[in-house]
Structures are given as C-alpha cells and as structure tokens.
N, C-alpha and C positions, 0 to 999 in steps of 0.2 A: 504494500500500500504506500504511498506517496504519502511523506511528510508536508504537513501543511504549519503557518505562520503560528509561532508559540507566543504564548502571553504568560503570565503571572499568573498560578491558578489562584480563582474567586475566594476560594472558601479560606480558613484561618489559618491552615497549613502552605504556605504557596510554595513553590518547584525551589530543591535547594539549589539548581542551577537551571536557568531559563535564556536561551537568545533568540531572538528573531530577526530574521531577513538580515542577514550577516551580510555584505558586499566589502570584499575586501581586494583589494589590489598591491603590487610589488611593479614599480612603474607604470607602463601602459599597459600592464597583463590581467587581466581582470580574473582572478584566481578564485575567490567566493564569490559566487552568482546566487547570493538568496538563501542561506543555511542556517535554517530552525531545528534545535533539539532544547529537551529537556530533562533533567536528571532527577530525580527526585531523593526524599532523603535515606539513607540505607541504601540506595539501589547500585547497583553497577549495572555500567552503560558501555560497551565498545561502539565506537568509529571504525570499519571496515574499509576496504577497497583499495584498490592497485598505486603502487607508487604517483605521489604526483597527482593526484585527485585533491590534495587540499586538507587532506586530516591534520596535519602539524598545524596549519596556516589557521584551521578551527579553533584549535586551542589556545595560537598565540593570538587571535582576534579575542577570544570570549577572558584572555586575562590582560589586556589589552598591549601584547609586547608588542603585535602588530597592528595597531587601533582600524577597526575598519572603516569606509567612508559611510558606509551608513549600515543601518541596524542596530537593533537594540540588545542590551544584556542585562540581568538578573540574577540576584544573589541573597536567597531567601527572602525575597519580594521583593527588597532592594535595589532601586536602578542602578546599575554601574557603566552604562555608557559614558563611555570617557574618561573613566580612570583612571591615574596611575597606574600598573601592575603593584606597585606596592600596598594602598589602597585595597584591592582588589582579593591580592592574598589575604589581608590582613581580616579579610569577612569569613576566613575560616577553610582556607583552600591551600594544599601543597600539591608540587608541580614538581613531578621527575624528568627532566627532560634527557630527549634523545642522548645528548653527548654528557651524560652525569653530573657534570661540574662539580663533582668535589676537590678540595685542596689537597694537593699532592703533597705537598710538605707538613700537611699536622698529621697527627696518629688517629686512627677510627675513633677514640676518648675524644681527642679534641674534636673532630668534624662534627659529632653527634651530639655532643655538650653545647658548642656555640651555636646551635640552631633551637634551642632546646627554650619553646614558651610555653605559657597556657595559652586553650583554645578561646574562641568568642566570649565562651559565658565562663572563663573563669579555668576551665578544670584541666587537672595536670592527669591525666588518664594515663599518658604512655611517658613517664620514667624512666631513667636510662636501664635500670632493671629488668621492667617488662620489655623494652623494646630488645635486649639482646638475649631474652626467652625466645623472642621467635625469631631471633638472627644469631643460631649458637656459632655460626662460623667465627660471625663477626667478635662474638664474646673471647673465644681461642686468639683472637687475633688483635685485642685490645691497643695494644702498643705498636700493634706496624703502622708504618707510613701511610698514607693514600696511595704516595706510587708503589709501592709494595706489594698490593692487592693485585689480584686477579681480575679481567673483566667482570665475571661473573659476582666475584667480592665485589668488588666498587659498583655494582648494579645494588648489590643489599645494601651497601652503607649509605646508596643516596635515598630508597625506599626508608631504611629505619631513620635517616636522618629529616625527610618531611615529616613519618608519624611524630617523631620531639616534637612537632610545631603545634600538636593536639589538635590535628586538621577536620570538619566534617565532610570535605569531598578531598579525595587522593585523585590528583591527573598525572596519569604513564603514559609518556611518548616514547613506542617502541618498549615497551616490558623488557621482552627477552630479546631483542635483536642481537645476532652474534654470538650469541652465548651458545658453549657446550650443553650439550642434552642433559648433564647431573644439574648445572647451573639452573637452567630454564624448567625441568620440575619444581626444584627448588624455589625460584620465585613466584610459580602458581601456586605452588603450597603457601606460601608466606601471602599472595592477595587473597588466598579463598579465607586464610583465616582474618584477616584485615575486610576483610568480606563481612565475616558471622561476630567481627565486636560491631558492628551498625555502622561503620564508616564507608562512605558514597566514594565510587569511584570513577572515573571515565578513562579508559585504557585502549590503547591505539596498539596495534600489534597482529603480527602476518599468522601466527599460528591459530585459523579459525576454529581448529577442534577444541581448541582450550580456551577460546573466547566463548563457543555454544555450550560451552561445560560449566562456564562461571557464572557467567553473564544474564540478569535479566532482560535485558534487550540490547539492540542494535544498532547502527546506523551504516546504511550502506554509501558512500559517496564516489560522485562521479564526474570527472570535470567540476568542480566547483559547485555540485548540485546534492542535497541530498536526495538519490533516487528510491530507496526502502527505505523503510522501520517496523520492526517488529520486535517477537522474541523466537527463542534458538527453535520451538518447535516449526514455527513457520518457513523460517530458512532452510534449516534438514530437508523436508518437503518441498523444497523446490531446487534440484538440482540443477535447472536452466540460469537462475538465478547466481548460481555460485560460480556457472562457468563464462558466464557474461561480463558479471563483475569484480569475482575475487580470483578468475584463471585457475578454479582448484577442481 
C-alpha cells in the first residue's frame, strides 16, 4: 500500500517520531521527492531499499543534519522543522550513524562515560553497568582504545554508547554493514533486546530477513519516494515486491 502525508496523531499519545512531505535536495539533485513515515512509541520501524534511494538522506533530513527544503517533522507532537540537530537529539533520540564516529584515542570507559545523560523526563535507565550486561564484549575490553577495536567492537561501543544518552527512539544507519556473521548476530541480538526494554527504533540495513524478524513494520523507498509500508507478514507474501525493490 502507498504511504500517504503523516500528521501528529489527534489523540493524547501522538507518533514518537512523525515527518511529512520531506523534499530534500544535495545541489540540483532532488533526492527526497515527498517522504512521510511514522514511528510510534516502542515500535521498531526499518527503511528498506536499494542503494541510493534516499534512506541515509531520510534520517539526516528528519534530524535535521541535512534540513530539507520543505516538509514537516515531529517529535512526540512537537514540531521540529528547522532545528538544530542538536535541539532535535536532545527530544530524546540517539543516532548511530553509518561510519560510527567514535574517538579513537579514549578507551571504551571513556567513549561511553562522556556520552552518558538522562533521558527527557529525567531517568538514568541505562548505567554504565547495565549497558555493558548486554555488550559483554565491550565489558572484557574496558580499557582498549577505540582504534583497538574491531569493526564489529566499534559497531557495539557506538550502539551502547547512544543507549548512555537514555534515548526513547534509537536510529541505525546501516546496523550491520561489513561486519562478520558472529558480529552481525550479535548486534541483532543486542537490538531485539533494546527492542523488549520499550525503546523505538528506526534501523536502515541490507539484511531483510533480520529486518522481517524484528521489525514491526517497514518502509520501502524508491528514488526519493516512499513506495510500500506495511508489516513483515505483508512483505513475505509478496515476492514480486522484494525482487522489484530490495533485488532479493
């Protein structure tokens, strides 16, 4: 089914993340053509579809690194069209992006400690304690560098290093990109549980079987469009659908 123009829902609870009619460009290249989704609270939501369709460009529009020319954004009812991205975070959102950015020079302690706030209303949930319960790698490895890590490491320590920030929506650009097969269970294991404490997530990533396995719903994008939305049962059920857009 064709995604249509997202609002703020009516009632008391509104979408913990909302954009509508996204247009976003990179010089003359007109790259978001019109992209409504919505998140709501608890839910996990993947961005689908072939390189170069626009997913990165979704999320850097909806936290405003790449501000779009028009359309609207939302943040637990809250307009944030035009925001700073700092602003933006600061309503309760952490953001793993594609190339990690963690600091190569402090040790895992230090990365994960200087990121380390309460969330909107106050609460300190995720402690350096609990956070290296579900990153035992990271725990064994307290005192190595940043560059000392392993791809696969430096994919956990920037995951455990959003939840410090006591986030209610987690965004992964590229989850498991590159990573070895032990690595890339491992980091499913580590969102499905970051899944079942209630924290929202929005996760961009090529391994569809493990997106229709987590995932409440979908978004399929295509050229700058989003062309589907649903959930995983709707998708399995249409094989035409997956070789059209995702080439699988």
């Amino acid at each position: 089914m064709m995604a249509t123009a997202t609002q703020p829902r009516p009632e008391a609870q509104p979408a913990l993340l909302a954009a509508s009619q996204l247009h976003t460009y990179y010089g003359d290249s007109h790259i978001l053509q019109g992209v409504s989704l919505e998140v709501g609270r608890g839910e996990t939501v993947s961005l689908m579809g072939r390189n170069g369709m626009g997913k990165t460009t979704t999320l850097r529009s909806i936290l405003g690194l790449t501000p779009p020319r028009s359309g609207r954004t939302w943040v637990a009812g809250v307009e944030t069209t035009g925001w700073r991205p700092y602003r933006v975070v600061q309503k309760g959102i952490a953001y793993v992006p594609e190339d990690r950015g963690i600091f190569p020079n402090l040790s895992v302690r230090e990365n994960l400690v200087m990121a380390a706030r309460p969330g909107v209303d106050g609460r300190n949930a995720w402690p350096l304690e609990r956070t290296l319960e579900h990153f035992p790698r990271l725990a064994e490895r307290i005192g190595h560098m940043g560059n000392q890590l392993s791809g696969g490491e430096q994919q956990m320590l920037t995951i455990a290093r959003a939840l410090m920030t006591n986030p209610e929506l987690l965004i992964l650009d590229e989850a498991t990109e590159g990573l070895a097969p032990l690595f890339r269970r491992e980091i499913w294991r580590v969102i499905g549980e970051i899944r079942d404490t209630g924290i929202a997530s929005i996760i961009v990533d090529k391994d569809v079987g493990a997106l229709l396995g987590l995932c409440d719903r979908h978004y399929i994008l295509n050229k700058g469009r989003v062309v589907w939305e649903g959930e995983s049962e709707a998708l399995r059920r249409d094989p035409d659908l997956y070789r059209q857009h995702l080439g699988v």
